[in-house]
HTML snippet that shows the backbone in 3Dmol.js (N, CA, C, O; Angstrom):
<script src="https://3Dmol.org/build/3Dmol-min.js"></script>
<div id="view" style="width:600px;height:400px;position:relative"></div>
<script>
const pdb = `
ATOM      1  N   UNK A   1       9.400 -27.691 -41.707  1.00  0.00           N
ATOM      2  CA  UNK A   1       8.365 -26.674 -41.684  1.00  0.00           C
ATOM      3  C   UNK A   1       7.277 -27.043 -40.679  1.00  0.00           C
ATOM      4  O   UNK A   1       6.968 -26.088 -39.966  1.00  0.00           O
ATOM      5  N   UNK A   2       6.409 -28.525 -40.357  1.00  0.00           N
ATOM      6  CA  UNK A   2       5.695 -29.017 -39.675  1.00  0.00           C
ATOM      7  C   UNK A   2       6.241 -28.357 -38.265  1.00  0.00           C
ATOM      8  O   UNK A   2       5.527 -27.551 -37.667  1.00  0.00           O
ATOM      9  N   UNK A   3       7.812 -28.813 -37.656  1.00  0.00           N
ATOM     10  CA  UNK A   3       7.749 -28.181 -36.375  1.00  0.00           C
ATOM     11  C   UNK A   3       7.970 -26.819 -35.905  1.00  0.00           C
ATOM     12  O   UNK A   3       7.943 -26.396 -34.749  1.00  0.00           O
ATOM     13  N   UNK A   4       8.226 -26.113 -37.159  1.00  0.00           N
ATOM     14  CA  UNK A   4       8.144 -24.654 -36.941  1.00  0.00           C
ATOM     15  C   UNK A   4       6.856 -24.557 -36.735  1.00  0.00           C
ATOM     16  O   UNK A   4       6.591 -24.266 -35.569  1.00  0.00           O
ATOM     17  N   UNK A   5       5.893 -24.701 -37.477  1.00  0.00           N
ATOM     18  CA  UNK A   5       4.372 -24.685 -37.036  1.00  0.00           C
ATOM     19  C   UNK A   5       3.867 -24.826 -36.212  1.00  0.00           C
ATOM     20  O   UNK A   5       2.942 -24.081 -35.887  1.00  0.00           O
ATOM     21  N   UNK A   6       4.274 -25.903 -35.472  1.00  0.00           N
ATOM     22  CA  UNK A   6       3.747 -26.532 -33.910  1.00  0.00           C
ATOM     23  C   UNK A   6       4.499 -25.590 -33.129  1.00  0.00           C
ATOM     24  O   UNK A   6       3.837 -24.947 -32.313  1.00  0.00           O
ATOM     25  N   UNK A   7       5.944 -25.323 -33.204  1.00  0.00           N
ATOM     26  CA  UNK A   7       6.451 -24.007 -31.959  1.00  0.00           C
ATOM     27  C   UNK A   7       5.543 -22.641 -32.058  1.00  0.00           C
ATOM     28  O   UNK A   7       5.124 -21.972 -31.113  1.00  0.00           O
ATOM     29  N   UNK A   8       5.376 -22.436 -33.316  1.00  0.00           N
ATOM     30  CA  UNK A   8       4.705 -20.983 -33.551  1.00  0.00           C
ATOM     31  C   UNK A   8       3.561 -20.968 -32.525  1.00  0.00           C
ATOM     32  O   UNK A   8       3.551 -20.275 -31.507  1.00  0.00           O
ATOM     33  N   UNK A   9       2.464 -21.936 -32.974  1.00  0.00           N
ATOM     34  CA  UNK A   9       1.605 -22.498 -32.506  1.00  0.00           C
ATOM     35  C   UNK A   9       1.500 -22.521 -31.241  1.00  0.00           C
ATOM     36  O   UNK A   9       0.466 -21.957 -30.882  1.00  0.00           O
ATOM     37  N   UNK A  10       2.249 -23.013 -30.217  1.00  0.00           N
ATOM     38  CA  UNK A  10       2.678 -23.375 -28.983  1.00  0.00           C
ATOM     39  C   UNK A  10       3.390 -21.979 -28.547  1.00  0.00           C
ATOM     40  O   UNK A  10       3.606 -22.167 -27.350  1.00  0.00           O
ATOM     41  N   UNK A  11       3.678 -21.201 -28.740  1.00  0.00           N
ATOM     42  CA  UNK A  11       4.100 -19.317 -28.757  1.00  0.00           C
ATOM     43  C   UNK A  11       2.728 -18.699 -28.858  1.00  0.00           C
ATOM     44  O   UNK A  11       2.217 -18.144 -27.885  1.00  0.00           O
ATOM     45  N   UNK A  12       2.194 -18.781 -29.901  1.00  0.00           N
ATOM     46  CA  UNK A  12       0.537 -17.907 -29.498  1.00  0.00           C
ATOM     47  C   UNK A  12      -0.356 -18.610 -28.494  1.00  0.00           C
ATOM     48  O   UNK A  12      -1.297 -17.964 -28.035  1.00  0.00           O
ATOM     49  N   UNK A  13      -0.141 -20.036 -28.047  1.00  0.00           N
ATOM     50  CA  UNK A  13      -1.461 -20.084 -27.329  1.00  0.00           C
ATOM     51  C   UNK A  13      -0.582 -19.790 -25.681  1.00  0.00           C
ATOM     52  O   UNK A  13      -1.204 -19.566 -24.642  1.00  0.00           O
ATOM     53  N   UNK A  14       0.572 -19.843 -25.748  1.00  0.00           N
ATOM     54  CA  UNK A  14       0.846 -19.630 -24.740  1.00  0.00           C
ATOM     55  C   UNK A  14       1.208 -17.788 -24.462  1.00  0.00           C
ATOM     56  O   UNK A  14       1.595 -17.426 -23.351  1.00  0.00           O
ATOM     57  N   UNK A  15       1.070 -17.049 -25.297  1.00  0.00           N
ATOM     58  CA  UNK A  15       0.644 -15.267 -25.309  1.00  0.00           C
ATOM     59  C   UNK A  15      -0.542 -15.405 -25.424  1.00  0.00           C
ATOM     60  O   UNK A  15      -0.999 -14.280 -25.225  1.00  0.00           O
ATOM     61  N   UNK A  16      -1.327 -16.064 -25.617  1.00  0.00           N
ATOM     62  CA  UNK A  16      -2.822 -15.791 -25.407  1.00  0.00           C
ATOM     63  C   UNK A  16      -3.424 -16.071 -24.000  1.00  0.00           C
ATOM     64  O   UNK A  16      -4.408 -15.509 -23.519  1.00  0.00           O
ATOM     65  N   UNK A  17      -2.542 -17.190 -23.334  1.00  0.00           N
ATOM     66  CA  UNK A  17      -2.731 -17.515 -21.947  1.00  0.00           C
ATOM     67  C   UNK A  17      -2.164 -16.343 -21.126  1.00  0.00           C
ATOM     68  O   UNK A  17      -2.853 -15.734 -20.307  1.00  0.00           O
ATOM     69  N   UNK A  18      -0.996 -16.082 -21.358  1.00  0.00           N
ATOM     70  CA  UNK A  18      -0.899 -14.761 -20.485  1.00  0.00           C
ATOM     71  C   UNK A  18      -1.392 -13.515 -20.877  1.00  0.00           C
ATOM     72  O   UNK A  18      -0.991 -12.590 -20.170  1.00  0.00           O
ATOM     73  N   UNK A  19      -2.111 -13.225 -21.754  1.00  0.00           N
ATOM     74  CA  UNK A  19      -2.935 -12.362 -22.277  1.00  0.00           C
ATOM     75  C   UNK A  19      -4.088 -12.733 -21.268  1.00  0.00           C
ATOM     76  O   UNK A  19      -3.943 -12.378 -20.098  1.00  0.00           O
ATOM     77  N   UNK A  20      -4.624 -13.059 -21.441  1.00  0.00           N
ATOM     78  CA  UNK A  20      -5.732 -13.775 -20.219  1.00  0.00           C
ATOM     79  C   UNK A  20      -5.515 -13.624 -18.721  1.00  0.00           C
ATOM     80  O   UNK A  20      -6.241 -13.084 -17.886  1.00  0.00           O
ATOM     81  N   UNK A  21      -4.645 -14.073 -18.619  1.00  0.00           N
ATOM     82  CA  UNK A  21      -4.092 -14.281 -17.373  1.00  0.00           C
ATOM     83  C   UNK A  21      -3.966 -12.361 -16.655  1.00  0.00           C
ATOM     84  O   UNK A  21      -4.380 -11.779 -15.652  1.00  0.00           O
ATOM     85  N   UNK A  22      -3.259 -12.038 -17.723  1.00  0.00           N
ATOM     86  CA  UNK A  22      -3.349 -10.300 -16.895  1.00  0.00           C
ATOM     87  C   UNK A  22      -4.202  -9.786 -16.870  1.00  0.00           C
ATOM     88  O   UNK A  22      -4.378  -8.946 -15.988  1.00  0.00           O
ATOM     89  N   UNK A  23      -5.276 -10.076 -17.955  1.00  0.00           N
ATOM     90  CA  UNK A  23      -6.683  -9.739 -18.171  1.00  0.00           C
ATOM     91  C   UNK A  23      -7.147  -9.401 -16.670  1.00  0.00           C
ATOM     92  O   UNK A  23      -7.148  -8.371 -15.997  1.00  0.00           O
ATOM     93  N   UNK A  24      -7.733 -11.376 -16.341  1.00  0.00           N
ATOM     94  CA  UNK A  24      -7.817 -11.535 -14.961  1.00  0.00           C
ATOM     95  C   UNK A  24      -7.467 -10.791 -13.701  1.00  0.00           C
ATOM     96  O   UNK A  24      -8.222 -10.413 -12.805  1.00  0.00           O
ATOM     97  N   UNK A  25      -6.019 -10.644 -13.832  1.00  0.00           N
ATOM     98  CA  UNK A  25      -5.505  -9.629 -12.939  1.00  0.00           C
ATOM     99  C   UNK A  25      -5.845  -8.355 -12.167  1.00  0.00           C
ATOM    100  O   UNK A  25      -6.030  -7.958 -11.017  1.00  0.00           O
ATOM    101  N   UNK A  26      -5.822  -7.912 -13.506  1.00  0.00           N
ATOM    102  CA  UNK A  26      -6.337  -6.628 -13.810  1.00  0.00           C
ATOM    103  C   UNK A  26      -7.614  -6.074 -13.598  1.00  0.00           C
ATOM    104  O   UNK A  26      -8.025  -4.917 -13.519  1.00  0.00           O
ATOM    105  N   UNK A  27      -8.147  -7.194 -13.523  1.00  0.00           N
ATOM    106  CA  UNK A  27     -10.092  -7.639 -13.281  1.00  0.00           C
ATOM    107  C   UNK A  27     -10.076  -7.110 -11.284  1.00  0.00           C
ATOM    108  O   UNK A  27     -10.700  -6.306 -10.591  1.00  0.00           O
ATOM    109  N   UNK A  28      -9.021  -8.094 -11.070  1.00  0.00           N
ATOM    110  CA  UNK A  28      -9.198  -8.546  -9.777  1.00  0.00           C
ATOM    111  C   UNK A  28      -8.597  -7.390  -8.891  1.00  0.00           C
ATOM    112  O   UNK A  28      -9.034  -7.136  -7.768  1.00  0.00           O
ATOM    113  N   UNK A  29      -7.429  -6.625  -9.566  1.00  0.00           N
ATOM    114  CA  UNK A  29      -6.853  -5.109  -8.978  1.00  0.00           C
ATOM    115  C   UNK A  29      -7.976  -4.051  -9.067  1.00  0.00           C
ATOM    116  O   UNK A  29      -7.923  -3.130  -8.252  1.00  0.00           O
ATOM    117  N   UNK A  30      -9.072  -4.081 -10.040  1.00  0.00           N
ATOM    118  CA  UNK A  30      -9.822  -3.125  -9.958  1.00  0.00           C
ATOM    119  C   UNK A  30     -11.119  -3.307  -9.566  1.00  0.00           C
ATOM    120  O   UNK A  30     -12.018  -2.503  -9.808  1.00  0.00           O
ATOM    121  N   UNK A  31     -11.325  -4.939  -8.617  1.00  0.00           N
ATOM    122  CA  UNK A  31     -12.590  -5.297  -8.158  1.00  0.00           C
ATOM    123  C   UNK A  31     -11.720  -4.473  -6.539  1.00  0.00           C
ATOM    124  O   UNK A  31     -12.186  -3.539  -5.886  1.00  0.00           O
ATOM    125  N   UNK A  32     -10.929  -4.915  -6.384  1.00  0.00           N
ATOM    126  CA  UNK A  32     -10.534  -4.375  -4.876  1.00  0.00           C
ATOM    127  C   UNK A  32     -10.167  -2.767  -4.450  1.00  0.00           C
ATOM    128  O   UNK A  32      -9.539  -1.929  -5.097  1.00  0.00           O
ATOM    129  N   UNK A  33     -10.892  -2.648  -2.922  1.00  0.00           N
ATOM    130  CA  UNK A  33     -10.747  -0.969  -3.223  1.00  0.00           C
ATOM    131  C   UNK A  33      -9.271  -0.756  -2.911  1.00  0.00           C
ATOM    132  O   UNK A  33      -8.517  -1.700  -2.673  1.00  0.00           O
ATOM    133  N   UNK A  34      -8.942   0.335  -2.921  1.00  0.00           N
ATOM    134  CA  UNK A  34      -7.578   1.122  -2.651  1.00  0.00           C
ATOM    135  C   UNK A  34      -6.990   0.967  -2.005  1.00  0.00           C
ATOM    136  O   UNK A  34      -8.020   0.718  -1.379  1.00  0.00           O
ATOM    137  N   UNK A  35      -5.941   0.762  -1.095  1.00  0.00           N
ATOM    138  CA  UNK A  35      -5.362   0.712   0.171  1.00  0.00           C
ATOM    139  C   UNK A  35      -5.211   2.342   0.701  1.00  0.00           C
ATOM    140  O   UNK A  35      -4.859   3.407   0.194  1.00  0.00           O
ATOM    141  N   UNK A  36      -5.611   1.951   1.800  1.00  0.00           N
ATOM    142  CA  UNK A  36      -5.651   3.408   2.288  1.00  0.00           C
ATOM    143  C   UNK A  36      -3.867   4.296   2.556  1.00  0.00           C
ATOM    144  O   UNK A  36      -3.141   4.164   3.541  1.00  0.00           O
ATOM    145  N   UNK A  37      -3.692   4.868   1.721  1.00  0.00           N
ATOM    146  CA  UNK A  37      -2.566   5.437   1.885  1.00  0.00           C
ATOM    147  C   UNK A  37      -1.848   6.037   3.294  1.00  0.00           C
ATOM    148  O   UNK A  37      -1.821   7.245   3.055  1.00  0.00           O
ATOM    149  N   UNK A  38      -1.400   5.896   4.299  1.00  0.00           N
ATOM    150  CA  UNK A  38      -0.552   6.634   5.393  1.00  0.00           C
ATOM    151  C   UNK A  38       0.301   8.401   4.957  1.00  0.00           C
ATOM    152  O   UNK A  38       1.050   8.503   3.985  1.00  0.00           O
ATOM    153  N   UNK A  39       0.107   9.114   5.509  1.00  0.00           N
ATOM    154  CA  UNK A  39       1.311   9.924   5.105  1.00  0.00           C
ATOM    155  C   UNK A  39       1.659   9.992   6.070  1.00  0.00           C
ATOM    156  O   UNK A  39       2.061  11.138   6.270  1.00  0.00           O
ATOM    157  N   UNK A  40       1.767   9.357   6.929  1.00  0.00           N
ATOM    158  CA  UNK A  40       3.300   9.113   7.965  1.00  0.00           C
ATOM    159  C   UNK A  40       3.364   7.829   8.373  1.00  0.00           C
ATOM    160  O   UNK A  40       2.297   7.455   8.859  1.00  0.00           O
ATOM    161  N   UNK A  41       4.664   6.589   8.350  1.00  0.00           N
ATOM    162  CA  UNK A  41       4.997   5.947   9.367  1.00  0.00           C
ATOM    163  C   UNK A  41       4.103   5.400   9.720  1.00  0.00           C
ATOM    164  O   UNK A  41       3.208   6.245   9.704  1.00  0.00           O
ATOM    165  N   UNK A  42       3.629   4.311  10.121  1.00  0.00           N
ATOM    166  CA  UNK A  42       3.272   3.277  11.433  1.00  0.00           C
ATOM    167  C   UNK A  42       4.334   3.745  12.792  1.00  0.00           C
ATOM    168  O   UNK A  42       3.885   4.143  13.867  1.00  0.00           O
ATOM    169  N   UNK A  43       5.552   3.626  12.536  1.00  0.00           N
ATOM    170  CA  UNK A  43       6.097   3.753  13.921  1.00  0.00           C
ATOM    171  C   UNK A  43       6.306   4.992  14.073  1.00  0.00           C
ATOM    172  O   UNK A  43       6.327   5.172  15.291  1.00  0.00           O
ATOM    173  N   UNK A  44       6.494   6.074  13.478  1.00  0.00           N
ATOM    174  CA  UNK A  44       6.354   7.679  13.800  1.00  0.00           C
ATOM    175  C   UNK A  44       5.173   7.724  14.124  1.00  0.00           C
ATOM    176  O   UNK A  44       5.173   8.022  15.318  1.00  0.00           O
ATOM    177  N   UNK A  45       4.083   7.597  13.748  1.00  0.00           N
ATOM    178  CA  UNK A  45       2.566   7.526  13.888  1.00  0.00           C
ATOM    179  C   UNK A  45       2.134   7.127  15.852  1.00  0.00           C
ATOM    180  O   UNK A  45       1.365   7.647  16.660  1.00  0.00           O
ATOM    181  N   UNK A  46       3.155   5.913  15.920  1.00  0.00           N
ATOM    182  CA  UNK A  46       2.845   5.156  17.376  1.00  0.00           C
ATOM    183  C   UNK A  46       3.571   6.150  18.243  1.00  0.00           C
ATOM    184  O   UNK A  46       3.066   6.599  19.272  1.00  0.00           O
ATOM    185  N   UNK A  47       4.948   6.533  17.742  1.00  0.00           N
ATOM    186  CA  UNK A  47       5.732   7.473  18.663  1.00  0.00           C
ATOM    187  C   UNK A  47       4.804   8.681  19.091  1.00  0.00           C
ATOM    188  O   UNK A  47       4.582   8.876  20.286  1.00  0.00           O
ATOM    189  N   UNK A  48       4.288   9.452  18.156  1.00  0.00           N
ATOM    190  CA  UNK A  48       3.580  10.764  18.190  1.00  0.00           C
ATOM    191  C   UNK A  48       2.434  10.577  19.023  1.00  0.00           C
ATOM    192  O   UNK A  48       2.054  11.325  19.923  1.00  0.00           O
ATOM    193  N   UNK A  49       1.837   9.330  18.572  1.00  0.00           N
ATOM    194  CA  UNK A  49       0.386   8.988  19.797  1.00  0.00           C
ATOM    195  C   UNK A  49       1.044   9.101  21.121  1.00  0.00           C
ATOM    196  O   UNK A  49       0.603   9.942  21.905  1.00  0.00           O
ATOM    197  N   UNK A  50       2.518   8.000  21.626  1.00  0.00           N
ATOM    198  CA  UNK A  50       2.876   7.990  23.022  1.00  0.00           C
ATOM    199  C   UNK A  50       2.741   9.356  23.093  1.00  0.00           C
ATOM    200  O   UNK A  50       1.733   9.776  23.661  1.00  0.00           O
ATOM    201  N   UNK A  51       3.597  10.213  22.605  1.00  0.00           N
ATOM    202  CA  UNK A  51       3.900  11.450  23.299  1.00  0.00           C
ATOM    203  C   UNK A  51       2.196  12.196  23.529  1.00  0.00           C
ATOM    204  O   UNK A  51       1.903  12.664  24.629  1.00  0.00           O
ATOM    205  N   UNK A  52       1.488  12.213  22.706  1.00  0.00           N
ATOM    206  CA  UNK A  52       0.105  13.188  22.939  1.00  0.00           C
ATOM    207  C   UNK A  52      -0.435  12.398  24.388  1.00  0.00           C
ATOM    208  O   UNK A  52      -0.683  13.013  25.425  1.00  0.00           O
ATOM    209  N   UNK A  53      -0.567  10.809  24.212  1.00  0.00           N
ATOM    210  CA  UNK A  53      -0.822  10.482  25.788  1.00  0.00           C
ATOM    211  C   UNK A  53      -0.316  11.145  26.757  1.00  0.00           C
ATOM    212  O   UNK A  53      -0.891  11.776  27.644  1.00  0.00           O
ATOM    213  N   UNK A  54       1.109  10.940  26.507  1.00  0.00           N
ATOM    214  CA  UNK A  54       2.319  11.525  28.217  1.00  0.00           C
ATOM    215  C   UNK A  54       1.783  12.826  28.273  1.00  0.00           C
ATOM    216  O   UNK A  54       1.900  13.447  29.329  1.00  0.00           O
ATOM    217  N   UNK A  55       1.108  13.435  27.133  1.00  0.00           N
ATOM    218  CA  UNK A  55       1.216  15.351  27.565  1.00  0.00           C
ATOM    219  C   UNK A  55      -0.159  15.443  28.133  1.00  0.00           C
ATOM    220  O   UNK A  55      -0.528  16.092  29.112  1.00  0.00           O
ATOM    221  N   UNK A  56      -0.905  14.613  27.275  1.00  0.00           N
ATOM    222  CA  UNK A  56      -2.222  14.780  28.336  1.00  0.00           C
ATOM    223  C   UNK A  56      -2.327  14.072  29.666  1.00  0.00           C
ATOM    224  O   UNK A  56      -3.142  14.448  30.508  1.00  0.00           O
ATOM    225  N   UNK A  57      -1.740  13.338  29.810  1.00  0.00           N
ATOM    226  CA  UNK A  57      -1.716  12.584  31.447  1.00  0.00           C
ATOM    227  C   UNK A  57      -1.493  13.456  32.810  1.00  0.00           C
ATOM    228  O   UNK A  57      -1.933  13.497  33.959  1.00  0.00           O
ATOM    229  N   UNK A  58      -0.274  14.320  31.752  1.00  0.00           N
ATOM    230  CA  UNK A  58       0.150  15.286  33.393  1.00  0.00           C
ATOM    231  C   UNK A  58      -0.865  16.487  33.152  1.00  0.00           C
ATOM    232  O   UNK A  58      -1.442  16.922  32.156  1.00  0.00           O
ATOM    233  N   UNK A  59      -0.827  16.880  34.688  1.00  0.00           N
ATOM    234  CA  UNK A  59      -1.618  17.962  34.994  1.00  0.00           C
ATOM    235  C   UNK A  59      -1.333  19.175  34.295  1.00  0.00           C
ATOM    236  O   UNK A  59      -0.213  19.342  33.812  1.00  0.00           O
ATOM    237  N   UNK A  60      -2.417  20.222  34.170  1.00  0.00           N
ATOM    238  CA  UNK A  60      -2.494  21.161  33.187  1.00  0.00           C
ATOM    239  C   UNK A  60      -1.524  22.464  34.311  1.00  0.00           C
ATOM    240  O   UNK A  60      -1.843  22.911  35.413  1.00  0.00           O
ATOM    241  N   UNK A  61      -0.417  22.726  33.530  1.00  0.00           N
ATOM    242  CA  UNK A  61       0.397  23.835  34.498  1.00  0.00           C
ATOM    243  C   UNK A  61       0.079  25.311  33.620  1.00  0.00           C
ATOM    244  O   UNK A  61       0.232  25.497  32.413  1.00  0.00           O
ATOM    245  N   UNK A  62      -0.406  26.262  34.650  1.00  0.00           N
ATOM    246  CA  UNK A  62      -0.103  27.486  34.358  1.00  0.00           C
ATOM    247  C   UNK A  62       1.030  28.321  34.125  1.00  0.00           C
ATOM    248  O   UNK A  62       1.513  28.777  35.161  1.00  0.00           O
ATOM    249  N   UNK A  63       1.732  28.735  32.800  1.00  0.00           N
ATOM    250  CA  UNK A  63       2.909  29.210  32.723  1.00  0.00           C
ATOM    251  C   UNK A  63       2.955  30.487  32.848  1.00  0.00           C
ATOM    252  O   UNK A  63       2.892  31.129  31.800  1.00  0.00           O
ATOM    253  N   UNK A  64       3.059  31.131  33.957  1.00  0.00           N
ATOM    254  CA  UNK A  64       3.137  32.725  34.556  1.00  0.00           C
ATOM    255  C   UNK A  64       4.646  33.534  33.948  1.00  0.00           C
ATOM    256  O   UNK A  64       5.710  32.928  33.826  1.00  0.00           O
ATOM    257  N   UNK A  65       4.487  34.762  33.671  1.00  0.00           N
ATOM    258  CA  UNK A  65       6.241  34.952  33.290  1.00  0.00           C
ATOM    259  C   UNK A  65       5.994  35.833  35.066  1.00  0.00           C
ATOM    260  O   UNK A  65       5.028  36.265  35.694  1.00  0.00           O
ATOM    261  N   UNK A  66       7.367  35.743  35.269  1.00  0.00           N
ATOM    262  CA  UNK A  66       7.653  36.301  36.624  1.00  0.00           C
ATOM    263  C   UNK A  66       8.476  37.580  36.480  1.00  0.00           C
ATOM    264  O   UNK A  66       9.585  37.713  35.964  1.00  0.00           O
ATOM    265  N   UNK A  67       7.714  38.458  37.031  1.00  0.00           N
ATOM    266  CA  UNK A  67       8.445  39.973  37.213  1.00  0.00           C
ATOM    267  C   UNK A  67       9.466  40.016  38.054  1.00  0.00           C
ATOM    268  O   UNK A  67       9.697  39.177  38.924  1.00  0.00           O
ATOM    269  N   UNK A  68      10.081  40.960  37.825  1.00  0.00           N
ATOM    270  CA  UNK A  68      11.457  41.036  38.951  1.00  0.00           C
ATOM    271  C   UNK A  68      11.244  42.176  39.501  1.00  0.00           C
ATOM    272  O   UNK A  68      12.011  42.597  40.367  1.00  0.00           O
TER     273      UNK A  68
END
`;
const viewer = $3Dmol.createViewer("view");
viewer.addModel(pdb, "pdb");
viewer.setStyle({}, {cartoon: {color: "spectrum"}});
viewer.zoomTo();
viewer.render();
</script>
């Protein structure tokens, strides 16, 4: 019976440590702000920038329709 006591024993203080322990956690997830969410890509994001550069680089063309 003595070492059932001491395991029991040794089972709650060690759920009380991780009781604690997420406590902490949990402390520390809601001291930090948010991560700023993306809704697109890093590399779709970089692709789409190249292309808006390349379109603004070239010269601005007038698109005429041509009569016949």
């Amino acid at each position: 019976m003595y070492l059932h006591q001491q395991l029991m024993k040794a089972r709650h203080d060690d759920l009380l440590r991780a009781a604690a322990r997420d406590r902490l956690a949990a402390q520390a997830r809601r001291a930090r702000p948010p991560r700023r969410r993306h809704l697109v890509a890093a590399p779709v994001r970089r692709r789409a920038a190249v292309r808006l550069r390349q379109l603004l680089s070239r010269p601005a063309t007038i698109h005429t329709r041509r009569t016949p």
